[in-house]
C-alpha positions as CSV (number, residue, x, y, z in Angstrom):
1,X,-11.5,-15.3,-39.0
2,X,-13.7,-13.9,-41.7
3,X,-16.4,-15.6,-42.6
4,X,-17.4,-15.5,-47.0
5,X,-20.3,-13.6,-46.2
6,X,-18.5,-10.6,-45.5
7,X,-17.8,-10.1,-49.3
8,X,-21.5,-10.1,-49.9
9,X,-21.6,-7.0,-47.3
10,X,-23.9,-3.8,-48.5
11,X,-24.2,-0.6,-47.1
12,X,-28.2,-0.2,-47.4
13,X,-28.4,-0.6,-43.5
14,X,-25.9,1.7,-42.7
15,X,-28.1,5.1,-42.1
16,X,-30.0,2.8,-38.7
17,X,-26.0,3.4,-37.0
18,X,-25.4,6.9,-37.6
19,X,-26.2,9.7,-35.7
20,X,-28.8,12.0,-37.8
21,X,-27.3,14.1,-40.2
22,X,-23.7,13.2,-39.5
23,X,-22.0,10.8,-41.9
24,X,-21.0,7.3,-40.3
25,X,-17.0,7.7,-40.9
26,X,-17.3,11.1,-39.1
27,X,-19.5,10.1,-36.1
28,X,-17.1,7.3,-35.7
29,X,-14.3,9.6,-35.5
30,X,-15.9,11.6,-32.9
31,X,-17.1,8.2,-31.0
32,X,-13.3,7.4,-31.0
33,X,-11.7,10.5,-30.0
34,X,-14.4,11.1,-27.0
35,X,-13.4,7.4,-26.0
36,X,-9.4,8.2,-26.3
37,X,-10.5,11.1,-23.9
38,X,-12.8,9.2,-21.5
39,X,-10.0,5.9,-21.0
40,X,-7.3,8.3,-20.1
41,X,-9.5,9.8,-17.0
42,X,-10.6,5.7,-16.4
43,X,-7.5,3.8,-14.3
44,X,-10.4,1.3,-12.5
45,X,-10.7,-1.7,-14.9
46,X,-14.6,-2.2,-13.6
47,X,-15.5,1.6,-14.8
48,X,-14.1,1.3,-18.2
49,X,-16.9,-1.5,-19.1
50,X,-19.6,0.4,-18.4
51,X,-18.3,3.6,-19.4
52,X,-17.6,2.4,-23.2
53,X,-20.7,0.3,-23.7
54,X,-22.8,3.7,-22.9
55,X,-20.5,5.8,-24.9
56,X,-20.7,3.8,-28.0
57,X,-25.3,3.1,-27.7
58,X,-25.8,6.8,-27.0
59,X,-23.9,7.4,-30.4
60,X,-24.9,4.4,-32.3
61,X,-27.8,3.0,-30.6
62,X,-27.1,-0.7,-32.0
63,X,-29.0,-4.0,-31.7
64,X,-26.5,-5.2,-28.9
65,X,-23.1,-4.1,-27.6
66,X,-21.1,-6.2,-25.2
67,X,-18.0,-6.1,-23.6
68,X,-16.3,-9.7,-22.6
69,X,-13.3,-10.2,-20.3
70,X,-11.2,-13.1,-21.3
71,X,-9.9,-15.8,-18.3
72,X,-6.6,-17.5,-19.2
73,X,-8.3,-20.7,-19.5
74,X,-10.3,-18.6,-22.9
75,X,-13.6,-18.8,-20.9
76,X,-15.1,-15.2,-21.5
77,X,-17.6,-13.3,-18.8
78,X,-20.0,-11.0,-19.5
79,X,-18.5,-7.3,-18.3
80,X,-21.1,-4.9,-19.2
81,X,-23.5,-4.8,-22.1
82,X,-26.8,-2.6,-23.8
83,X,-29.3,-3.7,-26.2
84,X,-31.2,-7.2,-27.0
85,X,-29.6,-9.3,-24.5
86,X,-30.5,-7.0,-21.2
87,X,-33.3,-8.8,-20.5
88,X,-31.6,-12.4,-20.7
89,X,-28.4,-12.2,-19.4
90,X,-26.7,-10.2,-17.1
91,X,-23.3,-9.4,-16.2
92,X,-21.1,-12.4,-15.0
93,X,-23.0,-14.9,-17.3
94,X,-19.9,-16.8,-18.8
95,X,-18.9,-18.9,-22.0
96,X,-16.2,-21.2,-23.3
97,X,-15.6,-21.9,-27.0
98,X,-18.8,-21.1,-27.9
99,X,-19.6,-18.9,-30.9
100,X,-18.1,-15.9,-32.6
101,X,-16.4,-15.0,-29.5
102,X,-15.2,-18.4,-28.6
103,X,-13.7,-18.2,-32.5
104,X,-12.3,-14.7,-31.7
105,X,-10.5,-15.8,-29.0
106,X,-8.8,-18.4,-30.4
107,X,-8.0,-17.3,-33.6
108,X,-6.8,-13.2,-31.7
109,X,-8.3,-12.2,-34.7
110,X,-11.6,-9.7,-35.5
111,X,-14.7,-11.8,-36.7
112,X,-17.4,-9.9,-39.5
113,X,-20.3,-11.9,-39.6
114,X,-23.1,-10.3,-42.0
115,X,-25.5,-13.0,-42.2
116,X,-25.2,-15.6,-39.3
117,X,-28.4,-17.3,-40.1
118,X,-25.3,-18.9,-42.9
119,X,-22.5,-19.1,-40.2
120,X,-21.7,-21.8,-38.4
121,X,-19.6,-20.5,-35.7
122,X,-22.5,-18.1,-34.5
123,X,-24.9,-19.2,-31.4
124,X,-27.4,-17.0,-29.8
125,X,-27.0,-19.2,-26.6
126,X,-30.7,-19.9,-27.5
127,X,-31.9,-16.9,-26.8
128,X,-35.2,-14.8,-28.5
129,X,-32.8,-12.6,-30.0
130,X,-33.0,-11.7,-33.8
131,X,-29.3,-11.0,-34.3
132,X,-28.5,-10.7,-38.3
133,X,-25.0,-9.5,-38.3
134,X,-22.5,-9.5,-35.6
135,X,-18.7,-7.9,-35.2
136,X,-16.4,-9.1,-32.7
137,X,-13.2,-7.5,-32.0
138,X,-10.1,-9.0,-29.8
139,X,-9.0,-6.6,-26.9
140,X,-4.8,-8.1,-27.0
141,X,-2.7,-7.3,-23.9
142,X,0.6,-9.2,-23.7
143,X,0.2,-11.5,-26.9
144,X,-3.1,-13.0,-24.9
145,X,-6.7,-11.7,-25.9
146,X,-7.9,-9.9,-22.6
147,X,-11.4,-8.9,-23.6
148,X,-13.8,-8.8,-26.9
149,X,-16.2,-6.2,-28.4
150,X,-18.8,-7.6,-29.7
151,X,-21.6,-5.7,-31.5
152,X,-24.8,-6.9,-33.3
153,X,-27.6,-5.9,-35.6
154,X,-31.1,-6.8,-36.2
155,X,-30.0,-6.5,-40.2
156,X,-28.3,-8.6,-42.7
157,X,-25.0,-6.8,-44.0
158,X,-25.0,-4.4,-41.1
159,X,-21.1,-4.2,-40.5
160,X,-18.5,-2.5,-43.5
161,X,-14.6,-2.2,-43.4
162,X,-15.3,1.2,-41.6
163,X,-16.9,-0.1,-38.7
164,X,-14.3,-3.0,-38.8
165,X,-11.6,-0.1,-38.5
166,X,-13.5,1.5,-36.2
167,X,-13.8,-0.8,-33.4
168,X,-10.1,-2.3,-33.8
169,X,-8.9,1.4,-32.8
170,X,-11.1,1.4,-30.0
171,X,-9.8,-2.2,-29.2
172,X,-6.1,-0.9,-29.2
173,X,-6.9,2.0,-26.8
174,X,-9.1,-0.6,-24.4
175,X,-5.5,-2.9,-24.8
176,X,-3.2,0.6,-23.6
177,X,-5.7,1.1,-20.8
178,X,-5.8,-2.3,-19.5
179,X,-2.5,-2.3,-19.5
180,X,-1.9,1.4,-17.4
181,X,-5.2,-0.4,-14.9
182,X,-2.9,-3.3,-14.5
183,X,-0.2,-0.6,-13.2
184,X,-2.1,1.3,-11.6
185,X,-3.6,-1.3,-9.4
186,X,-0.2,-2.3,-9.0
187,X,1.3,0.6,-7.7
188,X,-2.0,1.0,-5.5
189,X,-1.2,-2.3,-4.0
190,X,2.4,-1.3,-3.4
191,X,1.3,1.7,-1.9
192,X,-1.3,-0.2,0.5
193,X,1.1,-2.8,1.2
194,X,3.8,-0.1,2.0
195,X,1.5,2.0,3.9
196,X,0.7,-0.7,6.3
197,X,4.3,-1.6,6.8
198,X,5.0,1.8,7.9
199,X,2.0,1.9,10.4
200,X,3.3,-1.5,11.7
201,X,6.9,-0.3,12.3
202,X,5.7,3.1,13.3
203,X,3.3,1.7,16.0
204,X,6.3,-0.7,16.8
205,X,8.6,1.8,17.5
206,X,5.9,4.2,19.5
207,X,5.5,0.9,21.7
208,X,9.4,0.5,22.1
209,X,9.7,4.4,22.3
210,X,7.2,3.8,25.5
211,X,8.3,1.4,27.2
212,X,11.8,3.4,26.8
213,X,10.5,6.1,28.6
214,X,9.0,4.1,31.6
215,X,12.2,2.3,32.2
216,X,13.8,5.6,32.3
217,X,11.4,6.6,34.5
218,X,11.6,3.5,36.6
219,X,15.6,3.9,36.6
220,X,15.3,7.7,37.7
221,X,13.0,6.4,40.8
222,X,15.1,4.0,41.4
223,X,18.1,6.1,41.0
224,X,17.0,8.4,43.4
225,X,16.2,5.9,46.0
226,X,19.5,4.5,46.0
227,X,20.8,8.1,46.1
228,X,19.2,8.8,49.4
229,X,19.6,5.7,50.7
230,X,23.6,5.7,49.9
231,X,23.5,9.3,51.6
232,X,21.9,7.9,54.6
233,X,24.0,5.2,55.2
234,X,27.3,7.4,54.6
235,X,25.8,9.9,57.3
236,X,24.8,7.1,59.8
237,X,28.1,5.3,59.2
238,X,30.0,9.1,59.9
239,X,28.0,9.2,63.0
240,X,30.1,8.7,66.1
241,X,28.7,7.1,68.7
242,X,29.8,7.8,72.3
243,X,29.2,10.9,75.1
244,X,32.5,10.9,76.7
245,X,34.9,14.2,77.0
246,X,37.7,12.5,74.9
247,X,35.0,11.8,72.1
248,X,33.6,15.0,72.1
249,X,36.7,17.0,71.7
250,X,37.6,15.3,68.6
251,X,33.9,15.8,67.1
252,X,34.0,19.3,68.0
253,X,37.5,19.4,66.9
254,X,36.7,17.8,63.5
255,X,33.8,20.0,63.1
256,X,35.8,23.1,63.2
257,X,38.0,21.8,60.8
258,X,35.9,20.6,58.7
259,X,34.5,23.6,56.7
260,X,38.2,24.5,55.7
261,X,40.6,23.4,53.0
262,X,43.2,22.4,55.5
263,X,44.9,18.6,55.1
264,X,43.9,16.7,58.1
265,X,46.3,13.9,59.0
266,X,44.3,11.4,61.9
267,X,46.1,9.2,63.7
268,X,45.5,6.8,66.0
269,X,45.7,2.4,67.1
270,X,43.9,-0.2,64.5
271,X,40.0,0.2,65.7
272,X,39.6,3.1,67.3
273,X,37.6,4.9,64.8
274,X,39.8,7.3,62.5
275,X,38.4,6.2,59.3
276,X,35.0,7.1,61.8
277,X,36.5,10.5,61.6
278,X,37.7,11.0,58.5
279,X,33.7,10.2,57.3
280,X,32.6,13.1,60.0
281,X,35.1,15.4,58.0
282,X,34.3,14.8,54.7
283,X,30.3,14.9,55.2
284,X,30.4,17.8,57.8
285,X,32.6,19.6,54.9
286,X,31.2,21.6,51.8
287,X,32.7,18.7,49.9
288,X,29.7,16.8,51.5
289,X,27.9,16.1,48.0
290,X,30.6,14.7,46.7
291,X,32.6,11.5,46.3
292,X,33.8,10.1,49.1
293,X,36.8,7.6,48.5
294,X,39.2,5.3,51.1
295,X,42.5,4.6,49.8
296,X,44.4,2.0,51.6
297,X,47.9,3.8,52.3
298,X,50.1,0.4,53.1
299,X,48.9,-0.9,49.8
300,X,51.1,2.2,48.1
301,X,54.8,2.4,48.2
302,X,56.6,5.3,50.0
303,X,57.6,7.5,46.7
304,X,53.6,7.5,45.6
305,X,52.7,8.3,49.3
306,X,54.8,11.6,48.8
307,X,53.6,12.2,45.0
């Protein structure tokens, strides 16, 4: 809200704010163009305090410049700042409804005060600081005021409609790059969050992946054991036991036979060994690697027997 004063503003103090030999209006067309340049390079809220408050002293060189962040609850911190006030108060020093800044916040509006020595809203936190004039301007992002610019001057009448003008454009650009830091730190922490969900399910699936490949490895041992113990045990049990001349014509006999393709029909009483011999065939045979299968023939009816 404007305070009456500002009609009584003058331009006598204005030459203390320019840069030498450039008219005000132009120097703070440069100052805003060099800051539209320097916020589109800035997507770190914390660098764009400190990087506008030295931008604007090294042009304008005022009493006091100051950059306030704004908490829902309207209390305001102290972001970055240069001039009268280094000495006092430091960044993180915070204030609620006090002063022009307190007013600015709740009204969303710019303040010009050009003689606060007559203005009741202003407080200079009683500090030694000889503040005449002072400027504040709301930073709005989303309807809500999200920061304020506040410069000061040791002279009365310091602040015009140019400077006014001024500082609202640099106000809006603050407001469009809070707003692309807000995504940015957004997509940052959706990146982060999305990165570390991958190394989790990566790492999860390495593990699975490993213990995969060491039950396959524990199958393949364990497939081979069984291998060679099956083979042993079909060897042993096509062993025929026994030294007589009756036994050993029918293992020589079968182990002529064996290494042909002729069909081998072996008879002989229950128990006395054919299916004994039908074993010694089979592993004796180059068919030795193979399956070998017992079919019980009185299970099967007569027409499948000669199929």
């Amino acid at each position: 809200m404007l305070n009456a004063n500002e009609n009584a503003q003058t331009t006598q103090n204005v030459p203390s704010m320019m840069i030498p030999n450039l008219p005000k209006s132009s120097a703070q067309l440069r100052l805003l163009n060099e800051l539209s340049i320097r916020l589109q390079s800035l997507l770190a809220t914390e660098n764009i305090w400190e990087e506008i408050v030295t931008i604007v002293q090294n042009k304008f060189h005022y009493h006091s410049f100051s950059i306030w962040s704004v908490a829902l609850d309207g209390t305001a911190t102290l972001r970055a700042q240069s001039g009268a006030y280094n000495k006092y108060i430091q960044p993180g020093f915070s204030i609620k409804n006090e002063g022009i800044v307190g007013t600015v916040i709740q009204t969303k509006r710019s303040y010009v005060c050009n003689d606060v020595a007559n203005d009741p809203s202003f407080t200079n936190l009683s500090l030694p600081v000889e503040t005449k004039s002072q400027l504040s301007i709301p930073v709005i992002v989303d309807g809500s005021v999200a920061a304020v610019l506040t410069v000061e001057s040791a002279n009365v009448g310091a602040f015009d409609d140019e400077d006014k003008v001024t500082f609202e454009s640099l106000g809006a650009q603050l407001s469009v790059s809070f707003v692309n830091s807000k995504l940015f730190g957004q997509v940052k922490s959706f990146n982060k969050r999305l990165q570390q969900t991958v190394e989790e399910r990566t790492q999860e699936l390495r593990s699975a992946h490993a213990k995969i490949l060491d039950q396959q490895r524990l199958l393949q041992k364990e497939n081979k054991v069984l291998k060679n113990l099956v083979s042993n045990e079909k060897k042993d049990e096509a062993q025929i036991i026994g030294s007589s001349s009756a036994i050993m014509n029918v293992m020589n006999m079968v182990d002529k036979i064996a290494p042909t393709n002729a069909t081998v029909l072996i008879q002989g009483e229950s128990g006395t060994g054919k299916e004994l011999v039908a074993r010694r065939l089979h592993y004796k045979s180059e068919r030795a690697d193979k399956p070998y299968v017992t079919i019980n023939c009185g299970a099967l009816q007569e027409n499948l027997l000669e199929s």
